[in-house]
N, C-alpha and C positions, 0 to 999 in steps of 0.2 A: 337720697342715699338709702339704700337696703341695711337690713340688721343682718343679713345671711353673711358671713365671711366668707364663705367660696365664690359667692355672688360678687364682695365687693373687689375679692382677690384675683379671680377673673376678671373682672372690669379693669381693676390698676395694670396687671401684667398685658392688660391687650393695650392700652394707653399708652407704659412705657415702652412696648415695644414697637407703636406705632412712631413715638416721635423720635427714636435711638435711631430707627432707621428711616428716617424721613431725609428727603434729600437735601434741605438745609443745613438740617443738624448732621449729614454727614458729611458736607461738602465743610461744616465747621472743624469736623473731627480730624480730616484730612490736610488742613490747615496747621491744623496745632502738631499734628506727629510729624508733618514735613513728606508726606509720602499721597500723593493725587493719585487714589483707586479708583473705582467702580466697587459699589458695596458688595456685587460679587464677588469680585477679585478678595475681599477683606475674608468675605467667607470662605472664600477657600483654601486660603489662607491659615484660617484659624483652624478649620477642617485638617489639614496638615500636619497641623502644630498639634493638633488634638489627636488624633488618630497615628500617625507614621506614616511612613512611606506608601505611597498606591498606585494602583496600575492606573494608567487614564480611562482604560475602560472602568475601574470601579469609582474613580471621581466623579467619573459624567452623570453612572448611574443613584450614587449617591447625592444627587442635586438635579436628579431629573432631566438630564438633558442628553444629546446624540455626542457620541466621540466627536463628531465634525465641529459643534458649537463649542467647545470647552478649548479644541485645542488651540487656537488664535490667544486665548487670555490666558494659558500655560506659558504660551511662547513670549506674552508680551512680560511676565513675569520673571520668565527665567531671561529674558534680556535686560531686566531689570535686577538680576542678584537676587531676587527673594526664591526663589526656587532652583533647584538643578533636576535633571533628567540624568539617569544613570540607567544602563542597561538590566535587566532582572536577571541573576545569577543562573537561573535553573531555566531559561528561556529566553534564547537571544535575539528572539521579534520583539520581546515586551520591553517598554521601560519603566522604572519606577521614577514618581515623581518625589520629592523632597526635600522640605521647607528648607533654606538656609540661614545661617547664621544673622545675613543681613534681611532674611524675610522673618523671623525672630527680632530682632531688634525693629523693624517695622510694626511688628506687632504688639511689640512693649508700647511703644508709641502710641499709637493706637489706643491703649489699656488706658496707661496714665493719661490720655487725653479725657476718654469715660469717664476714670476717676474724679478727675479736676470736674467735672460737670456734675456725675453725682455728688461730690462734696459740697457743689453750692447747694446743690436742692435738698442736701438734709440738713445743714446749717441749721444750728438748734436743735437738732436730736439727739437724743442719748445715744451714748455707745453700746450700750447693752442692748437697743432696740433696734441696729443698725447687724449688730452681731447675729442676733435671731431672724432678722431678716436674710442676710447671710446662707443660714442654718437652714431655710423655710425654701427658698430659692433652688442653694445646691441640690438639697434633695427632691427637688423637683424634676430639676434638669439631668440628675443622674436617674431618675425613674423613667424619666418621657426617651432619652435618649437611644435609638436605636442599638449603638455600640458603646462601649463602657469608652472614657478615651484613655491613653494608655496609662495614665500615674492609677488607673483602677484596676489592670490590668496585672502590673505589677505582685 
């Protein structure tokens, strides 16, 4: 173990974020909310919820990939409730995509399934170092994040 803190804080965030999204541990996550994704589908999902409504051309671009690949796992979603497709008011080629109600409550699912997992592996820590944890995280993620998501916006 190093005495450097960014050294050790770097090391744990690339750990937890290697086993959050490892395929065990997702196919467990997916179990517990009731909803069998593709951890893309979760992402883009959350991208949604995070961000608002988007054209498919800027989903695809925002996750790196060709309009052609995204749109098969649009359609499997929005046949699925978690998403609707609505036309774009000011452009009647475009459409806007758009988390629904029941692709939100999939995602609550999801959340509290994390929860329930981080809860076991802090078992025994203090509140107040779980807090600052917290506080050290968000603002990371609001620094690194390309777009503010919208409760920043606000």
């Amino acid at each position: 173990m190093t005495d450097d803190p960014m050294d050790a804080l770097e090391r744990s965030l690339a750990t937890v974020f290697r086993v959050m999204t490892d395929r065990v541990m997702l196919n467990d996550l997916a179990q517990r909310c009731g909803y069998d994704l593709p951890a893309a589908s979760w992402a883009l999902l959350e991208h949604l919820d995070t961000h608002g409504a988007l054209r498919v051309s800027d989903i695809a671009m925002c996750h790196g990939v060709d309009v052609s690949s995204i749109t098969p796992r649009l359609k499997r979603l929005e046949n699925d409730g978690l998403l609707r497709r609505d036309r774009e008011p000011g452009d009647a080629r475009a459409f806007l995509i758009t988390i629904t109600s029941e692709g939100i409550a999939a995602l609550n699912g999801l959340h509290a399934a994390r929860r329930g997992i981080l809860q076991g592996a802090l078992t025994g820590a203090e509140s107040h170092g779980v807090e600052c944890a917290a506080e050290v995280l968000t603002r990371i993620a609001r620094t690194l994040s390309p777009t503010p998501p919208i409760s920043d916006r606000r």
